[in-house]
Structure formats: C-alpha cells, structure tokens
C-alpha positions in Angstrom: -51.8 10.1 -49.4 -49.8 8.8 -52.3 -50.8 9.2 -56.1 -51.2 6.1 -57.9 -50.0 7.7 -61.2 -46.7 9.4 -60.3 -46.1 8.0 -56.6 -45.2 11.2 -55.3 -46.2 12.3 -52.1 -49.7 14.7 -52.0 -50.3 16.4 -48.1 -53.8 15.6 -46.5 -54.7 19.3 -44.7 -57.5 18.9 -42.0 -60.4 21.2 -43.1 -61.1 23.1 -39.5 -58.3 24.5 -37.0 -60.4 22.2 -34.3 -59.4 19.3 -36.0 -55.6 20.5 -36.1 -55.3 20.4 -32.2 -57.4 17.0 -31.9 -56.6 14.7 -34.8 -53.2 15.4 -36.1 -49.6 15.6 -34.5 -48.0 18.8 -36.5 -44.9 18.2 -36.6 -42.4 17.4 -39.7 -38.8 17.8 -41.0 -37.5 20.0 -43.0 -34.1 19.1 -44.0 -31.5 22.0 -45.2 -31.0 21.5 -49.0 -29.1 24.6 -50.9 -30.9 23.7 -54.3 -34.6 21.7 -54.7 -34.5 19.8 -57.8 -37.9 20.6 -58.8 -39.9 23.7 -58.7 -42.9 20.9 -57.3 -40.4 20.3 -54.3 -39.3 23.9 -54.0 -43.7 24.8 -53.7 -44.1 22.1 -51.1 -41.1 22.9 -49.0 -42.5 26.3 -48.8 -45.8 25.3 -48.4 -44.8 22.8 -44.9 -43.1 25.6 -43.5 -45.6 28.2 -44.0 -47.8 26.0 -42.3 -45.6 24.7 -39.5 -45.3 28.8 -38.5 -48.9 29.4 -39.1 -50.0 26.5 -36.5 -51.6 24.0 -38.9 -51.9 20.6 -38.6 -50.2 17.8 -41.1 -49.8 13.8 -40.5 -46.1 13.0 -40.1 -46.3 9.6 -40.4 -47.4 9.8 -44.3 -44.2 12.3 -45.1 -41.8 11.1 -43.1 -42.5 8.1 -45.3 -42.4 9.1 -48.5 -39.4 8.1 -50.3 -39.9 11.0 -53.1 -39.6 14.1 -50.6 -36.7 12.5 -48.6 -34.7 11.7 -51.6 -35.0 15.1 -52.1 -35.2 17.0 -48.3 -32.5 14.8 -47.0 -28.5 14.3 -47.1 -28.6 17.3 -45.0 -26.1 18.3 -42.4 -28.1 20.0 -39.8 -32.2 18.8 -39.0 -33.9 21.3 -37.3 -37.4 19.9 -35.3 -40.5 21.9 -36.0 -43.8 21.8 -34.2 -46.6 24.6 -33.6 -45.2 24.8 -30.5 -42.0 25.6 -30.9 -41.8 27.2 -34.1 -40.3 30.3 -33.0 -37.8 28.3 -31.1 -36.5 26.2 -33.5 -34.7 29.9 -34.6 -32.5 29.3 -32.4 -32.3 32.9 -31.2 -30.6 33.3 -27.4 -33.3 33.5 -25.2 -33.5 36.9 -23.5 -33.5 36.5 -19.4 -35.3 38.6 -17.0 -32.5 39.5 -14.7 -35.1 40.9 -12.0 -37.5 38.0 -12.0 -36.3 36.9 -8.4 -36.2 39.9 -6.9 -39.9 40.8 -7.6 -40.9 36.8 -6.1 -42.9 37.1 -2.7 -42.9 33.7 -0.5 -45.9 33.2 -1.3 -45.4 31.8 -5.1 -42.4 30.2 -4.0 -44.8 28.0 -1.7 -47.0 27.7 -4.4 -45.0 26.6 -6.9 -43.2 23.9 -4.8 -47.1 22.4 -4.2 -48.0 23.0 -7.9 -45.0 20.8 -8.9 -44.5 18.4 -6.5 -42.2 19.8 -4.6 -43.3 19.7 -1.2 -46.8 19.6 0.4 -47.9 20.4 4.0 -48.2 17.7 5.9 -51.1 16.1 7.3 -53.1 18.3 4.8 -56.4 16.5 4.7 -56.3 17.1 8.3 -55.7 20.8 7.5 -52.2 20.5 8.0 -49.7 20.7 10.8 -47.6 23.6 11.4 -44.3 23.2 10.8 -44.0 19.9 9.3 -43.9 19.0 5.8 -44.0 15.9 3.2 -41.5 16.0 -0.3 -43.2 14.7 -3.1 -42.1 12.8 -6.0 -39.9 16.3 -7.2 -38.9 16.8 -3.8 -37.8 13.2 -2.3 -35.9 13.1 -5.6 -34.0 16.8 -5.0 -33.7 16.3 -1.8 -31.8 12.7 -2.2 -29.9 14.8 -4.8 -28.7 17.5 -2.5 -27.7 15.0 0.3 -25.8 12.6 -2.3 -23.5 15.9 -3.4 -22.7 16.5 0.4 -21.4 13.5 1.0 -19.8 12.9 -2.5 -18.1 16.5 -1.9 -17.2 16.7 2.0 -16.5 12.3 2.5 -16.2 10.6 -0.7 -14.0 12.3 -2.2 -11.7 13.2 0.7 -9.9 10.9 2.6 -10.0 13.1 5.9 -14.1 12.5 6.8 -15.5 9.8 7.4 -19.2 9.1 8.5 -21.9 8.0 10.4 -25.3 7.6 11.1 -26.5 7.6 14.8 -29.7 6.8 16.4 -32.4 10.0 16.9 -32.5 9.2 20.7 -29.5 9.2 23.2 -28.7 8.2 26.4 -30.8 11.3 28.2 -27.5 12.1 29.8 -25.8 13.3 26.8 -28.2 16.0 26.7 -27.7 17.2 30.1 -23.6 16.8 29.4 -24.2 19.1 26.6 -26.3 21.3 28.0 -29.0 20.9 26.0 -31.4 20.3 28.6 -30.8 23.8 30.8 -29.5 25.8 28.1 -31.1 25.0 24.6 -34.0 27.1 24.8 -35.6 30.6 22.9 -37.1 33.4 24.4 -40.8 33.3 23.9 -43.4 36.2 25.0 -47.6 35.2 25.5 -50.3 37.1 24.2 -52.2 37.3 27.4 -55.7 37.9 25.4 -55.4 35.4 22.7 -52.9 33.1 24.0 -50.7 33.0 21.0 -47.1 32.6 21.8 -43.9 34.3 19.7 -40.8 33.8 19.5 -39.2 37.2 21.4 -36.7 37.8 18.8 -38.7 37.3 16.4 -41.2 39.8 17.0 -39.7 44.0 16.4 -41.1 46.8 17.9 -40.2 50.8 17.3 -41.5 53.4 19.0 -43.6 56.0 16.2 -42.0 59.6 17.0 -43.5 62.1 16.0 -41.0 64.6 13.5 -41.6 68.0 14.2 -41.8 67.8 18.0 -40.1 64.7 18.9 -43.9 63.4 20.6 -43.6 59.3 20.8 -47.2 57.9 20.3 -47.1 55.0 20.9 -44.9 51.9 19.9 -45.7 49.8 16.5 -45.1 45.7 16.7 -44.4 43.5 13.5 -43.3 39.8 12.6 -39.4 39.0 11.6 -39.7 39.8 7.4 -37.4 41.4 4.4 -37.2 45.0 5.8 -39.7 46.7 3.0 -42.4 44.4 4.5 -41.6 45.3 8.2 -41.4 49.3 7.5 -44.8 48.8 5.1 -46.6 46.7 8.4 -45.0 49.4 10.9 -46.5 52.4 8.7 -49.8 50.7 8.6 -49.7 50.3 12.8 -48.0 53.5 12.5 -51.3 55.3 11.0 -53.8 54.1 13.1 -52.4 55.5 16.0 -51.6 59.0 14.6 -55.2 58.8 14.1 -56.0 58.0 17.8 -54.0 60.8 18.9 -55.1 63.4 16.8 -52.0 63.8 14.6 -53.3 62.6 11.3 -51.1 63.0 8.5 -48.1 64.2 10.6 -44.9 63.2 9.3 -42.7 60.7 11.5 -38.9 59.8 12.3 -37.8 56.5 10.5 -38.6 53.4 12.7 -35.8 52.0 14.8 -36.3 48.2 15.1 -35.4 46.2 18.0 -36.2 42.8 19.1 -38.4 42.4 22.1 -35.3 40.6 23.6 -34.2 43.8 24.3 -37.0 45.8 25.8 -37.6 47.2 29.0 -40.7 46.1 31.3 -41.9 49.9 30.7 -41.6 49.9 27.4 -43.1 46.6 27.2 -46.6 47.8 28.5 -46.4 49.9 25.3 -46.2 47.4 22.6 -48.9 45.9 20.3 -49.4 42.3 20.5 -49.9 40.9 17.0 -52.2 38.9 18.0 -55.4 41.3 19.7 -53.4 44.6 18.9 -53.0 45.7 22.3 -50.1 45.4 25.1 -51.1 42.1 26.2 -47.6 41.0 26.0 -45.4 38.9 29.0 -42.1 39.6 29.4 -39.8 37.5 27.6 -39.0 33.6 29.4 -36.9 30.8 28.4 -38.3 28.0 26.5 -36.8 24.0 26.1 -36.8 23.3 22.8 -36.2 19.5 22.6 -39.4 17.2 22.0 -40.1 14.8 25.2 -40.6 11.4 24.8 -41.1 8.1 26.9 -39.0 4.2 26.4 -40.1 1.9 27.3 -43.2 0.5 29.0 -43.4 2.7 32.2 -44.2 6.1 32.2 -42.4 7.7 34.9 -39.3 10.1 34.7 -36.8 7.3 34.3 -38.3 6.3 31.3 -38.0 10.2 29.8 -36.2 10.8 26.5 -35.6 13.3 24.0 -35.8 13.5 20.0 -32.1 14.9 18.8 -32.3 18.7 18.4 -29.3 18.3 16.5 -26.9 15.6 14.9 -23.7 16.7 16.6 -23.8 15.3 19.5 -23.8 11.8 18.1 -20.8 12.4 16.2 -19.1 13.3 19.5 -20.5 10.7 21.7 -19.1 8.2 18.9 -15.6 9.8 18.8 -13.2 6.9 20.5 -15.2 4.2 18.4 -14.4 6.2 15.6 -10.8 6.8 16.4 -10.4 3.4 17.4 -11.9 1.7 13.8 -11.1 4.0 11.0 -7.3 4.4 11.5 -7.7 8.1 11.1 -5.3 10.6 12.7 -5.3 14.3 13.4 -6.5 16.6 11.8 -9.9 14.4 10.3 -13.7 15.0 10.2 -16.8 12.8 11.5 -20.0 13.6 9.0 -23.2 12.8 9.7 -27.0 13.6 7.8 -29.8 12.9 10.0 -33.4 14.3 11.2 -33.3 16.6 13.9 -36.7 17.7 16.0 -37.1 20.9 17.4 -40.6 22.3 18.9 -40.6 25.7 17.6 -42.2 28.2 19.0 -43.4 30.3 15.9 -42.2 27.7 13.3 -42.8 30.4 10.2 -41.3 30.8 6.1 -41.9 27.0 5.0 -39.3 24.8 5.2 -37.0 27.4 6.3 -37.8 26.8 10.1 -39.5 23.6 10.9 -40.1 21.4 14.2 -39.2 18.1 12.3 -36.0 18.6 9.9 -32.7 17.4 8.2 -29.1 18.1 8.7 -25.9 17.6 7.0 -22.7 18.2 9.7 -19.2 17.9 10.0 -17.1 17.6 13.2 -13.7 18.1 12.1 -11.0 17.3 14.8 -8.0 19.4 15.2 -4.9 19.6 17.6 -5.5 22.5 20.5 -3.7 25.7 20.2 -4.4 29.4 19.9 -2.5 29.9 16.1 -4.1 26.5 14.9 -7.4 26.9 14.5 -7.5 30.2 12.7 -6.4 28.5 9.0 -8.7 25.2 9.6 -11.6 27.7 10.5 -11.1 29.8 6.9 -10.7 26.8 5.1 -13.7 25.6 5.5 -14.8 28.6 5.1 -13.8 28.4 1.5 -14.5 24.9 1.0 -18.0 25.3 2.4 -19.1 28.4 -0.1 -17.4 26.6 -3.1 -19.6 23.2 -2.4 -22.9 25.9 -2.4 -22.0 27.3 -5.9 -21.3 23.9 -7.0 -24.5 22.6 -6.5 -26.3 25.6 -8.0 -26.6 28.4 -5.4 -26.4 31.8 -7.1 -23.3 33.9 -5.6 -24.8 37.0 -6.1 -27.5 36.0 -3.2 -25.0 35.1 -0.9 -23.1 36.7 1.7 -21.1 36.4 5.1 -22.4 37.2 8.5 -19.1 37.1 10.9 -19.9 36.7 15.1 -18.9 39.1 17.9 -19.0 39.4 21.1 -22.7 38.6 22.5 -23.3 37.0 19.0 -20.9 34.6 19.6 -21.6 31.3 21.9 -20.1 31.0 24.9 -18.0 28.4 23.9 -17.1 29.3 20.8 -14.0 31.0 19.6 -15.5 32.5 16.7 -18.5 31.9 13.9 -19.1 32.6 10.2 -22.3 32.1 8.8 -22.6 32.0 5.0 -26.5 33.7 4.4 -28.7 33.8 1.4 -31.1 36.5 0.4 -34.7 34.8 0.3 -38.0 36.7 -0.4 -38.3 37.2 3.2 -34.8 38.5 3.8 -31.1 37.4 4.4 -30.9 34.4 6.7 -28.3 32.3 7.5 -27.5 29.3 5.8 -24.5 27.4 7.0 -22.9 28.2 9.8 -18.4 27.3 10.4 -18.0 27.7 13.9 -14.7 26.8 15.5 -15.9 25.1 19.1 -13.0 24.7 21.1 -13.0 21.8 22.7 -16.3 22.1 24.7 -17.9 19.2 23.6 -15.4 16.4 24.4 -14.3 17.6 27.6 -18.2 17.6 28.8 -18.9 14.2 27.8 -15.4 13.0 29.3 -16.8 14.8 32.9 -20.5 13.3 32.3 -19.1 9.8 31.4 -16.5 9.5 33.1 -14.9 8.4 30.1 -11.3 9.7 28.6 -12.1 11.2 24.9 -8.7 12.6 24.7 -6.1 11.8 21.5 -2.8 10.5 21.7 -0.3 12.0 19.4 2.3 9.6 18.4 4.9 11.9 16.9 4.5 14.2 19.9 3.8 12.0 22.3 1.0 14.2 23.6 -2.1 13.5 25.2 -5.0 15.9 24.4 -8.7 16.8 24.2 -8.8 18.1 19.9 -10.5 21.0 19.1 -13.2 21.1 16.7 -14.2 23.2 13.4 -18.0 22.9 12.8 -19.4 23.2 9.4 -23.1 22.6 9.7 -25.9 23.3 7.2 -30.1 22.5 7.3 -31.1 20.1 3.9 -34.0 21.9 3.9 -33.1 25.4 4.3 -30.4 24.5 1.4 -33.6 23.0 -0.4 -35.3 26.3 0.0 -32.4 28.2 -0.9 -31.7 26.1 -4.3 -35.8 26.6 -5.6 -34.9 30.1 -5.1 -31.9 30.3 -6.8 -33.5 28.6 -9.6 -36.2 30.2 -10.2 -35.5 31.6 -13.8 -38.2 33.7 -16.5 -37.0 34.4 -19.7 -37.9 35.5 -23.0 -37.6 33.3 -26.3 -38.9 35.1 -29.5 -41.4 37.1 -27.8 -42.6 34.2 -25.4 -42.5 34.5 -21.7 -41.0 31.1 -20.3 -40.8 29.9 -16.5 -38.6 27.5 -15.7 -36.3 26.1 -12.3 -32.7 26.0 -13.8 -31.6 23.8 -11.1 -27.5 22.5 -11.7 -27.7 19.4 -13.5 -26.0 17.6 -10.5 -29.4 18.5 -8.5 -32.3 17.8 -10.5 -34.9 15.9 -9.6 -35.2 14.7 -13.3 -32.3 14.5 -14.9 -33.3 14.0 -19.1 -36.9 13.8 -20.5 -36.9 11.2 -23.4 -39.2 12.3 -26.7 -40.1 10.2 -29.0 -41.3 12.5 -31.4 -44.4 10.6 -32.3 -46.6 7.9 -30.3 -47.7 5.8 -33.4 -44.6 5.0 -34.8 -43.7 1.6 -33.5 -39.9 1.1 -34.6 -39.5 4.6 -33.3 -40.8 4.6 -30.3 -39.2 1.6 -29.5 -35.8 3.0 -30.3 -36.9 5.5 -27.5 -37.6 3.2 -25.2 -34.4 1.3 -25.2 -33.2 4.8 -25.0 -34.9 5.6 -21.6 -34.3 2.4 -20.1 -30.7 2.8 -20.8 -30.6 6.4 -19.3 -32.4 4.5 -16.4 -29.6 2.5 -15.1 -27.7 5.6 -14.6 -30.0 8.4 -13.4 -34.0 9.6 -12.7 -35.4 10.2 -16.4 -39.0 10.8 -17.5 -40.5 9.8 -20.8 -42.9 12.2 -22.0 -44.8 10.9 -25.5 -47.9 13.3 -25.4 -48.3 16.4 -27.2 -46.5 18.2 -29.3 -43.1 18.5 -29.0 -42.6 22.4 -27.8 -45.2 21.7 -24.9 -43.1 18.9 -23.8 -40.0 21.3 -23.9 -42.3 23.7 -22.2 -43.2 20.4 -19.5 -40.0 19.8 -18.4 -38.8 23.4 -18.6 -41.1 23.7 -15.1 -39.7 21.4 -13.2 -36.0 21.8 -14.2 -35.1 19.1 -16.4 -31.9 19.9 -17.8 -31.4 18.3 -21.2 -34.4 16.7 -23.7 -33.5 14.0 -25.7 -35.7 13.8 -28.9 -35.8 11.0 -30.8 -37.8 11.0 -34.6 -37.5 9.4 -38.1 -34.3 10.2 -38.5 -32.8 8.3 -35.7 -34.2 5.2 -36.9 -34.2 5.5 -41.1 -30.9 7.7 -41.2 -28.0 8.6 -39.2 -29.1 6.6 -35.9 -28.4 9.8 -34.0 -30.7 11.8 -31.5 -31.4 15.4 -30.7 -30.7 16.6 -27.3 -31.5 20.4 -26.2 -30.3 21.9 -23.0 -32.7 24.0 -20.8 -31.1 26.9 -20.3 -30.0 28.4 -23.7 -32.6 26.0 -25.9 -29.7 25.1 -28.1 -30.1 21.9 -29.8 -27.4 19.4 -30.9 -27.2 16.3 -33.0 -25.5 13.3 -30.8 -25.1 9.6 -32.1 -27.5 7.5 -30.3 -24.1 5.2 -28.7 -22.9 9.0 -27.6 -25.8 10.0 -25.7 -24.9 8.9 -22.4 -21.1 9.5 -22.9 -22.2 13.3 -23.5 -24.8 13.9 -20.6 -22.7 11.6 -18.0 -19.8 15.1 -18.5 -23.1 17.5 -18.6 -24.5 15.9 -15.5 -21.8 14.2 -13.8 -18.6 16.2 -14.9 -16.9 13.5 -16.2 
C-alpha cells in the first residue's frame, strides 16, 4: 500500500502462514547499497530480509513499484534473487556433492526414476506391458534425438572420411544367409522342464557349495547374470537351504566359483537349481536363432519369408559399390548408419540394456588389407570412440576396457576392444571396435555374385578392404548417460537430486522464469525471451511457484541453465539472470547476450 501523506511505500504482511503459501508470491529484491540514507530504509531493508529467511509472504508487485525504496535499494552492482525457497541458496555457498551417491543406486530407482520423469515407460503398459520393449517419452524422445544428433555431428559431420546412410529394416533374405546370420547368429538357451521358462545359458551361473573343513560338495547353487555382491548374496541364500537339507547347518563354506552353464558337464548339470521351480529341471544347453521372422507379400509360404535386421551392418555392406561409386570417397573412409535393429531375446533383462526391439549407431570404416595396417586404424578408433563418450557426458571413472582373446574373439575377427561401463548391475560392455577383416565383403561377393573389391589408383591394385567396426547400442548409451548423471548434493544443509546430464545432451536445454505471472510487461519480456531460445534449441517455460521450486523443477530432469527474468530486466538494466545447474552460481547477462552466452555453454561455440 502507499501512504497518501508521505508516498512512501508501507508492506502489507498476510496475517496467517496459510495465507503466505496460497495468496502471495514471496519473493523481492534486495539491492546491495553500502550506506541506507535513512534509518526508515535501513529498518525496512532489515525487516524484508528477515522475512524472506524466515519464509513469510510479501506482494512484490506493490515494492517492486515503489519509486521511494528503489531510489534508495537500487544503482547496485550485483542483484541477488530471494524467494522462501531458495533463501539459503541465494548464499551462494558451493554446493557439497555426495561422491558415493551412484554407487549406493540399485536398478531398481534407476527404472523408477526414468518412469517418474518421463523418461521411458514400458511399452504396451495398459496391457501390462511387453517384455523387452519400451516407449521414450517426452524426456526420452528428446535425449534420445540428442544422443543420436552428437554421433553423427562427431563421427560424419564433422569429418570428411564418413559418410552415411540409412537402409531399409528388411533385406533381400539372402544377405542373411551370406552373412551367416541365419545358421550362426544364435544364443545358447537352457528350458526349465517343470515351469517351461527358458534362459539364456550364459546368462544363468552355477557353483558348486563345498563344504570347508572336509571339502564335502552339497549340492550346486544357480543364480541370474548380476553385479557380483548380488550374485554371492543369492548363492549364500541357495547356499543355506541346502546346508540345512544335509545336516550341516551353520558350517562354514569355500568361496563360490562361478561358471556359466555354457560350460557345464551333463553330470553336473543334473545337479543344478533351476531358477524357476528350484530343482534340476534343466536341458542341456541348444542353439537358438535370434532374428524375428516375418512374411512379404501376400502368400504365405517360405518364399515369401523375411527377417527384421538383427543389426545395421549389413546394410552398410550390401550398399558398399553404390557408395563407392557416388560419394567420390577413397581409401581409407567410413559408411555410418543409425537404425532399429530386432532381436528376439531369449531372457531380454536390466531395461533398456538388452531389448528385442532397439537402436544402433555403426561405423564401417574401409581400410586397405595388410597384416601391419590395421593395428593403428583399430587403436584409433579406439581413442576416438572413448573421447566422443566423455564428450557427451559419460563419467570416466565408470569406464573401462575389456580386450578379446582367443575363444572370446569371433572367428572372423582379428581382434576386439570393448569399452564397458559400470552399471548398478555390473560392468557391461558398451561399444565394441572390432577390426573384421575382410569377411563381410568377400561373403556377399560369393553370395551375389557380385565384385565388391576396390581399385587403388596409385597402386594399381585390385582388392577386397578390410574393415574397422566401431559399433555402439543408442539405448544402452541412453542407460549408461542416466547413470552417469545421476548426481545428490548438498546446498546449505539441503539434500538436492538432480541428472547433471552435459549440456549437449539434455532433453531441455534452458527453463525460462519470469519471476512473477501477474506482471504483464514482464512476462512478456519473457516470452519473447523463450520464443527466441525456441528457434535454437528445446526450452521450457516454467511461471508457477516460487522461484527456488522451479530451480528445484528443472534440477530433476537436467536442465542445465535457468534464465530468470524479473523487474529489473524490464525497469533497469534490460539484463537477465541465468544460473547453471551444477554449481547454482548465478550471473547477470544482458538480455541481447543471452543466447550468445548459452549457444558456447551448450553448443561450444
């Protein structure tokens, strides 16, 4: 209210704490002066922020107004926001981060985050779902776009040896049985001869339970592919029970040597546990196709049988000579492709991590043959492939090598690196660089009939190129980048949760604020505002509540910077406030800055 005697400016206070939260927006300024001019001033600039730390409630619109207490708040050189919210905050003390947040993260809230947020959602899931398919929601589609978009700025834009493609999800049947798709691309699988569940064979580890003091095996314990504290903490459970059977309660045991049921004997076999009714009721392990069977066209008889891609490579290869013969590349150069790939899973298990419907992102990169050539191509990409993972926000410190030998290698291959990541359920691969020889081409030259061979014109040789394979899953990079941002900290004494995805990945990339809703020149200045930032990336505006829970709002789905804009930015300097994420630091930026100053925060330049 304003007196009619004096026209100073007098602060209305609601009268109940309830009327606080559901009438008033507290929020005001409080601008940095060295000296008050009046001890009135000095009283009521210790009054707001006594009151803006306490939690209570005062209309902004009515200060922010009043031309006494800006003539004598303002001319300042720094404006620092304050809301109930955020009052600690606005200290700007570092905010203290729990270092061991991720390692105490199960799958479980992983899962239930990415639902919670938007993330992803199991699909089909009025129909209770179907196993090992998913749907990205408005957080996901948008990260996921994200992720693909830096691939193939990285690994084709901005190299002028790859170039792409994008090939059709069903081939000529006869590519797979050139690749050998058809009689080779299969996973041992082992039935459950009570319940009729099926498993993957190496995905299921026994050990037998040994008995310490005598060297007595009981019996053998059975337990899923997991991290290996939940696989020993499973086995000691199994491990119990049949002490108990035996009569050996309480006796100690040897640690539990875990093998894969690829590796068992038929004896030993009639030994182990099925998960499923707890008994042997196991088969031996079998082969199993893993490509999904379809029919084109209107009959349906075998020559109308074809097959969903189980992976994107072999397009890339099939398209070679129309490659070689359009994009004027030459030796050494890379074909990269994204595209869905189907696979029918056995025991499709860990979310997104392995899926019977999914997403790849692969490079065939073309070199000349040779036994002392491939060796530096192969470590390069090596090297190029982890440096593109760190760029787009995957922490090092979870990331590791896992270098092929011997039976671990393909029979084709000359050798195989995978780069793996430590997820809640243990270290998995990730990407895989394999050097491939020249396999590929040479089959589909002897199942078409046609050359695929490369004429050198400085040589003058004819030959079949090798090829370096960098290949890496979308969605297991998805899963791998949730995990790597998932961030708790402490600012001031409050816990915070938050995704700290890299800017370059965010779904959302800036959350406009206008700091109040009822202010019509400012909240048109923030409008303008967000449908600038439009043109150039995905931004949220975000005018409800006060402005620490919108902080805290976009803190939880990994928006990187908030741009605020309040009375200032329209009465004063014309500038805006824009806090990052990560370190809640605030700065000041002239409103024809703004997107200048996040383009080389988000974009890098």
């Amino acid at each position: 209210a304003r007196s009619k005697r004096n026209n100073s400016a007098v602060l209305s206070i609601p009268r109940s704490s309830s009327a606080v939260s559901n009438k008033w927006q507290h929020s005001l300024y409080i601008h940095q002066r060295t000296i008050m001019p009046s001890y009135r001033n000095v009283a009521l600039a210790m009054f707001l922020t006594l009151h803006g730390a306490l939690g209570f409630g005062l209309r902004t619109s009515s200060l922010a107004s009043s031309a006494s207490l800006r003539r004598t708040m303002s001319k300042a050189t720094t404006t620092a926001i304050y809301s109930t919210a955020e009052a600690t905050e606005s200290e700007k003390k570092t905010p203290i981060k729990n270092e061991e947040a991720y390692s105490k993260v199960k799958m479980e809230d992983i899962v239930s985050l990415c639902k919670r947020r938007g993330i992803i959602f199991p699909s089909s899931e009025i129909y209770n779902g179907f196993a090992g398919f998913f749907d990205y929601g408005p957080l996901g589609s948008e990260l996921k776009k994200n992720v693909k978009d830096n691939f193939w700025r990285h690994f084709v834009q901005r190299r002028e040896d790859v170039v792409g493609i994008d090939s059709s999800i069903i081939h000529n049947p006869t590519t797979w049985q050139s690749s050998g798709h058809l009689d080779g691309f299969s996973d041992p699988m082992v039935d459950c001869k009570e319940t009729k569940l099926r498993y993957r064979a190496d995905q299921l580890f026994c050990a037998p339970v040994t008995v310490e003091e005598c060297g007595t095996t009981v019996g053998f314990v059975c337990v899923l592919e997991a991290n290996d504290e939940d696989m020993v903490k499973a086995a000691k459970k199994q491990a119990k029970k049949l002490l108990k059977e035996s009569d050996r309660k309480g006796q100690a045991i040897q640690p539990f040597a875990f093998k894969d049921l690829t590796q068992v004997s038929e004896e030993e076999m009639g030994q182990i546990p099925s998960p499923g009714s707890g008994k042997p009721t196991l088969t031996m392990p079998r082969d199993f196709n893993l490509m999904f069977q379809t029919n084109v066209g209107a009959m349906q008889d075998g020559s109308s049988v074809a097959y969903l891609r189980p992976e994107t490579a072999q397009g890339i290869f099939i398209n070679y000579k129309n490659v070689i013969g359009t994009s004027r590349q030459k030796l050494p150069f890379g074909i990269a492709q994204i595209g869905k790939a189907f696979r029918n899973e056995i025991t499709p298990r860990n979310f997104i991590f392995r899926s019977r419907e999914f997403e790849q992102m692969e490079i065939e990169y073309f070199i000349p043959p040779g036994d002392d050539v491939w060796q530096p191509f192969h470590e390069k990409w090596i090297a190029d492939s982890k440096a593109f993972l760190e760029t787009v926000g995957l922490r090092e410190d979870l990331m590791g090598y896992d270098v092929h030998e011997g039976d671990g290698l393909a029979h084709y291959a000359r050798a195989c690196t995978d780069i793996t990541f430590k997820f809640p359920f243990g270290e998995q691969e990730l990407m895989g660089i394999a050097a491939r020889g020249n396999f590929d081409l040479t089959s589909h030259t002897e199942g078409s009939g046609k050359t695929l061979d490369y004429f050198d014109e400085e040589t003058k040789e004819k030959f079949i190129p090798h090829v370096i394979e960098p290949s890496l899953g979308v969605d297991r990079l998805i899963l791998a980048l949730i995990c790597s941002a998932y961030a708790e900290d402490e600012v001031n004494g409050e816990k915070r949760n938050y995704l700290s995805f890299h800017p370059s990945i965010a779904p959302v990339k800036v959350s406009v604020l206008p700091l109040v809703k009822n202010k019509e020149p400012l909240v048109k200045a923030a409008r303008e505002l967000f449908e600038k930032l439009q043109m150039r990336w995905n931004v949220q505006w975000d005018q409800t509540g006060a402005i620490g829970r919108r902080y805290r709002r976009a803190d939880e789905i990994g928006v990187p910077f908030c741009v605020t804009v309040d009375f200032e930015t329209i009465e004063d300097d014309g500038a805006v406030t824009i806090r990052d994420r990560d370190t809640t630091e605030q700065v000041r930026i002239p409103m024809d800055e703004v997107v200048p100053y996040l383009s080389k925060m988000i974009d890098g330049y």
